[in-house]
C-alpha positions in Angstrom: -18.7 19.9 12.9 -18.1 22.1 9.7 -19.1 20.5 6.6 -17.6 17.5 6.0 -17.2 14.9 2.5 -15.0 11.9 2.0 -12.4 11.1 -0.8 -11.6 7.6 -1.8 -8.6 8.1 -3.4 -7.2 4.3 -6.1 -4.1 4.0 -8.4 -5.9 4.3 -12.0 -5.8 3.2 -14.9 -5.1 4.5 -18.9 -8.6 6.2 -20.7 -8.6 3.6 -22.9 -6.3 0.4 -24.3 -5.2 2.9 -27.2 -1.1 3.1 -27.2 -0.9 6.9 -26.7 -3.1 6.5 -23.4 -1.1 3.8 -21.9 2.0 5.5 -22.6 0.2 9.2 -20.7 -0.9 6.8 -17.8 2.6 5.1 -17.4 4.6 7.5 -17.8 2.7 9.7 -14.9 2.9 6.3 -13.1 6.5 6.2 -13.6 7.8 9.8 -12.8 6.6 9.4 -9.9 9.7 9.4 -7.7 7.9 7.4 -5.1 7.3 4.7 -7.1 10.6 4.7 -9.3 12.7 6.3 -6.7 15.8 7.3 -8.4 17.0 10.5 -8.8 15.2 12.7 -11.3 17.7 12.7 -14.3 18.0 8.8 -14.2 14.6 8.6 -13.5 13.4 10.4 -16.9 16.0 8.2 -18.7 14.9 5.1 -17.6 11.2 5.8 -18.2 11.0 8.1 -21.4 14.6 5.6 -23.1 14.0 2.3 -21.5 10.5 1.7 -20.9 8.8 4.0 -22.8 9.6 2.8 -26.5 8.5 -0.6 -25.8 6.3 -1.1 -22.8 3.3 0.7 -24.1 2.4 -1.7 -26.6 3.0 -4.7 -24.6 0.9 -3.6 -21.7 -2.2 -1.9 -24.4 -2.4 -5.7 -25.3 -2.6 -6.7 -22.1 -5.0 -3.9 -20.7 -7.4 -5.0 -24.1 -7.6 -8.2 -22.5 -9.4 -7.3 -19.4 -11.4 -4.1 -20.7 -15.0 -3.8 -20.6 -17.9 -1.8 -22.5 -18.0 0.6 -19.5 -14.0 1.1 -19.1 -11.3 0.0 -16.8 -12.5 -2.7 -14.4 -10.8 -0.5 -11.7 -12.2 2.4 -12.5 -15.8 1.0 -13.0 -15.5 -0.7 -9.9 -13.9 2.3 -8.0 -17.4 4.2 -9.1 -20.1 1.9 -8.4 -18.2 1.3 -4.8 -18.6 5.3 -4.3 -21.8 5.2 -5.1 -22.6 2.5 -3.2 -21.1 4.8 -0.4 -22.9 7.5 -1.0 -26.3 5.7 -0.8 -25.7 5.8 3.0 -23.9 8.7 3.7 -25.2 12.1 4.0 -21.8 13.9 2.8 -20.4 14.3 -0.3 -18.3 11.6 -1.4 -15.6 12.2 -4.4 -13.7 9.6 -6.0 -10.1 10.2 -7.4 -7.4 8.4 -9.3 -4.0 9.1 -8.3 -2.6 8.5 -11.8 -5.1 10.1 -14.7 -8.9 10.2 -14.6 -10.8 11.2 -12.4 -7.7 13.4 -11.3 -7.2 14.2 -7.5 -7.6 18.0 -8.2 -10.5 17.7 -10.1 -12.5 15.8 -7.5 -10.9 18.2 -4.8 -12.7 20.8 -6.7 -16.0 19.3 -7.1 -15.8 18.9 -3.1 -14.7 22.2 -2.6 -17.1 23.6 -4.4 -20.0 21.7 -2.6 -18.3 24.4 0.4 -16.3 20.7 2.2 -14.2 22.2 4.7 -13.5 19.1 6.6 -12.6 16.4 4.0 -11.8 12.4 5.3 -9.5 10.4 2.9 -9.9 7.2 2.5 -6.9 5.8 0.3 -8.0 2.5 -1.3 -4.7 0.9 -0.4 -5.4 -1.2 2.8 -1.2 -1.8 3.5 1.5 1.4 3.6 4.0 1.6 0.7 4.9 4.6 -0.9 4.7 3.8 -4.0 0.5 3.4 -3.3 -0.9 4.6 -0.5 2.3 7.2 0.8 1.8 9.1 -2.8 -2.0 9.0 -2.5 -2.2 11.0 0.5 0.9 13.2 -0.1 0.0 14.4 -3.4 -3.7 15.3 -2.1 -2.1 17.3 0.9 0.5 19.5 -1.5 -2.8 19.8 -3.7 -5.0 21.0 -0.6 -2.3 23.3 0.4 -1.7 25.0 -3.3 -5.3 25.2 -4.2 -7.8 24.3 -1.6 -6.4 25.5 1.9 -9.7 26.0 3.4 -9.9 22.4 3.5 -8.9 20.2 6.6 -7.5 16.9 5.8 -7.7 13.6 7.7 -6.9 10.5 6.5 -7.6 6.9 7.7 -4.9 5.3 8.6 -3.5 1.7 6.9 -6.3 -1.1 7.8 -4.8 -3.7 6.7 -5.7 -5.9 10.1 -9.0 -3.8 10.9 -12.2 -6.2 11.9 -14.4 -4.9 9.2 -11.8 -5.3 6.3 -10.4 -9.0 7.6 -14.2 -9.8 8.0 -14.9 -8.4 4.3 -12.1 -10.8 2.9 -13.2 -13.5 4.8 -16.8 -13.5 3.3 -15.1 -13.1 -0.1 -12.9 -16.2 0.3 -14.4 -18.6 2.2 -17.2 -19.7 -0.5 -14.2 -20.9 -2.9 -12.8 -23.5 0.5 -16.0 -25.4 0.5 -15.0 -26.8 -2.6 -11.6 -29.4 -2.6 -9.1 -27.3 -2.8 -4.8 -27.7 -2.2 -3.6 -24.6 -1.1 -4.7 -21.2 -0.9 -1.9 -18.0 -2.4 -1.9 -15.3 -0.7 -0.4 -12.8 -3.6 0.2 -9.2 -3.0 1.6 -6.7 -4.9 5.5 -6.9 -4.6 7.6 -3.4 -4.2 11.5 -3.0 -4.1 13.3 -4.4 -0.7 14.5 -0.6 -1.3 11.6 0.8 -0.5 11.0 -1.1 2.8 13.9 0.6 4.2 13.4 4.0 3.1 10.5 3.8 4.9 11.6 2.7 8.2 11.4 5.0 11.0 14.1 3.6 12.5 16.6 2.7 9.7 17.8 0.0 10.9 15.0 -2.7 11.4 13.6 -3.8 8.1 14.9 -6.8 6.5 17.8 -6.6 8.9 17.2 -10.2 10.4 15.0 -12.8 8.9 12.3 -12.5 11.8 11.6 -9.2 11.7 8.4 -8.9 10.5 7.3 -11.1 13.7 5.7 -9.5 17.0 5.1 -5.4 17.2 7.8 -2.8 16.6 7.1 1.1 15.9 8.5 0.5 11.9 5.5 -1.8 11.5 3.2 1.2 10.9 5.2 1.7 8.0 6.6 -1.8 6.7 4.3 -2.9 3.6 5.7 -6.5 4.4 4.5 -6.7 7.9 1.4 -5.8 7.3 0.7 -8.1 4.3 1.9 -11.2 6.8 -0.5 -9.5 9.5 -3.5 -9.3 7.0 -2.4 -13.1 6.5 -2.3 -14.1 9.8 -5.7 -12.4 11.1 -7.9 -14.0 7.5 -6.3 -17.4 7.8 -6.9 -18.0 11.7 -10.5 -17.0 11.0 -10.8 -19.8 8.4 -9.3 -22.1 10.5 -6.8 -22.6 7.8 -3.4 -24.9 8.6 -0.2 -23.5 7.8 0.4 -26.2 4.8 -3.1 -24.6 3.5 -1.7 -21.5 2.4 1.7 -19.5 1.0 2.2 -15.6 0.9 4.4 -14.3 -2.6 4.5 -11.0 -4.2 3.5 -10.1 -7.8 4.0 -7.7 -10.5 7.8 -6.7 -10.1 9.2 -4.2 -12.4 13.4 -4.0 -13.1 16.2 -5.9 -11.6 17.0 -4.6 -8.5 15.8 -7.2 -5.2 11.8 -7.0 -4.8 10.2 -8.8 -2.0 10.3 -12.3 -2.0 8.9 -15.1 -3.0 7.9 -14.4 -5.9 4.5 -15.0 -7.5 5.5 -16.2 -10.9 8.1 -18.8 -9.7 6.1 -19.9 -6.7 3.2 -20.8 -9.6 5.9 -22.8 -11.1 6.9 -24.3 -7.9 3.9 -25.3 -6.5 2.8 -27.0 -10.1 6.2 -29.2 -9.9 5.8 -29.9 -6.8 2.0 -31.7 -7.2 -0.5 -28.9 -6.2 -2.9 -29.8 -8.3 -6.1 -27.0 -7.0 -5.5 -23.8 -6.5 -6.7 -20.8 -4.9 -5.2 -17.1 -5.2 -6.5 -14.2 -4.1 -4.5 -10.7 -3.6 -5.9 -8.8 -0.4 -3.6 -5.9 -1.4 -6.0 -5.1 -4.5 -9.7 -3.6 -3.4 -11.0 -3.9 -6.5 -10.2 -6.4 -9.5 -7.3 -5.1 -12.1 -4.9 -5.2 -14.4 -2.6 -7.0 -11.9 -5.3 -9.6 -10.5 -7.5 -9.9 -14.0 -5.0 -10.2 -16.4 -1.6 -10.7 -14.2 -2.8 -13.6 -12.3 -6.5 -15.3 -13.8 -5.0 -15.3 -16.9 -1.0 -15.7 -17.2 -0.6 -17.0 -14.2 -3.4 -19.6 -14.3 -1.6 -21.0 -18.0 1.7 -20.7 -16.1 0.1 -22.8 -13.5 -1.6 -25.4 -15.2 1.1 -25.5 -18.2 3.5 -26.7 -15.6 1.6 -30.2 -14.1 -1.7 -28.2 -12.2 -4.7 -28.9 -12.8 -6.6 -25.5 -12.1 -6.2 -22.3 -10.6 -9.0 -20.4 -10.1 -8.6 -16.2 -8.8 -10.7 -15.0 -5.7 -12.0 -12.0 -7.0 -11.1 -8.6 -4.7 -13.6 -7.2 -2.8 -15.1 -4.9 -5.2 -18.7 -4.1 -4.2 -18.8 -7.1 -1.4 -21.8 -5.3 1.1 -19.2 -6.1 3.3 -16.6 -3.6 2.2 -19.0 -0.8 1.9 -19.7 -1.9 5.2 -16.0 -1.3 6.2 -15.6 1.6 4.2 -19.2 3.3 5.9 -17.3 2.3 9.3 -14.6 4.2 8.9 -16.6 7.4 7.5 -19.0 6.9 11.5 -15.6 6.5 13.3 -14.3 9.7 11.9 -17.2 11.4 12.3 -17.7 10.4 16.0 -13.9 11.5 16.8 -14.5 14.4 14.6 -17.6 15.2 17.1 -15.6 14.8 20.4 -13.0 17.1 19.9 -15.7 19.1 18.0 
């Protein structure tokens, strides 16, 4: 097999909570037209008039919140969890940001300069969406191709329903059921209704009937929504969880166009009103603890929560350095390399 490395490839974060850094980091974020997909002109209008004068701010407060001595939790996190790779692997392994620091190309180049010819991508992004793990692997391909082409990609393929990951959530869950608890939120990142359909093979079977997310269908390998409900389905019947025991919603929607529903924020509200006094949330979509989770969720959504008649919510952490991840992650690195071997 020529020489091989890995790449784990996460969103990112700003450098630091400073104002000027968060606006860098969003606005790359942004103008990306696969996660604002408009055209370019309106896209550049809405980011650089609409967002851009105001948003920075707000979210630098917000980032401040949840930073640490070392840096962005997700970026901290994102390291130690290469590391801990690396520890067992033999192979180079390079970590890369999508958006900022460490950049794609500059962690392509470290690899390529340790001569990797055979590189395996391991977007930390368990679901598909474009907007996350679609962009992640296109933008290292058109990088490969401009500046690396000795390098042959693979890339693993969405796990959201993959033994080793279910088994990793599982361990990270069920220590918070064995104490009283009333229900248990499943919240994952929300994206437009838009976006479902662009990326249906067949154009023709997302969202067009209620059910459609049920059974197996080819635009499954591609539908962000089905795959969240089977990552769902496969954690809760290993708890042994009842269907009253837990919800699905979607968090962090951006503009006013339809995002995927229901969603987190009024579902916190709902469930207060409603007398759910203990609950649980954790957000399978995130790997490792963020912005969104951190800040989004343990801390605005627990005082949205609790302000409204609950009594406590209390956020699963991701699965960050679990054993049991680097376990999943190590298991996909051996069943590329055994493949890699056959047809060697």
């Amino acid at each position: 097999m020529k020489n091989s490395g890995v790449l784990l490839v996460n969103l990112g974060s700003p450098d630091s909570t400073s104002v000027p850094d968060v606006r860098k980091y969003l606005k790359e974020f942004l103008m990306d037209g696969r996660v604002l997909d408009a055209p370019w002109p309106i896209r550049w209008f809405v980011v650089n008039m609409l967002i851009l004068p105001k948003r920075p701010k707000e979210s630098a407060e917000a980032y401040e919140s949840i930073w640490t001595d070392q840096g962005s939790p997700l970026v901290v996190t994102s390291h130690k969890v290469r590391d801990l790779l690396q520890e067992r692997l033999e192979e180079p392994v390079g970590l890369a940001m999508r958006y900022q620091k460490p950049s794609i190309e500059s962690t392509l180049a470290a690899l390529h300069a340790k001569g990797v010819q055979q590189l395996f991508m391991i977007p930390l992004f368990p679901h598909y969406a474009m907007s996350s793990f679609e962009t992640a692997v296109e933008r290292v391909k058109e990088l490969i191709a401009q500046k690396f082409p000795s390098i042959q990609l693979s890339t693993q393929a969405p796990y959201f329903q993959a033994t080793d990951y279910i088994d990793a959530l599982v361990s990270t869950i069920q220590p918070h059921l064995e104490e009283p608890f009333d229900k248990l939120l499943f919240s994952y990142h929300g994206i437009p209704e838009r976006h479902l359909r662009k990326s249906d093979p067949s154009g023709q079977h997302c969202l067009a009937k209620p059910d459609c997310c049920e059974g197996c269908h080819p635009s499954h390998d591609t539908c962000y929504r089905a795959q969240c409900f089977k990552t769902t389905e496969a954690v809760t019947e290993q708890l042994g969880l009842k269907p009253e025991q837990f919800a699905v919603s979607f968090q962090s929607r951006l503009g006013r166009d339809p995002w995927l529903k229901p969603y987190t924020d009024y579902e916190l509200e709902r469930f207060a009103k409603e007398g759910v006094k203990r609950l649980l949330v954790v957000c399978p979509a995130f790997v490792s603890d963020c912005l969104e989770t951190i800040e989004e969720i343990g801390m605005r959504g627990k005082e949205s929560f609790e302000s409204n008649g609950g009594e406590s919510l209390k956020l699963i952490p991701c699965l960050n350095e679990h054993p049991k991840w680097i376990d999943a992650l190590e298991g996909m690195v051996r069943t590329f390399q055994q493949k890699a071997v056959k047809e060697a």
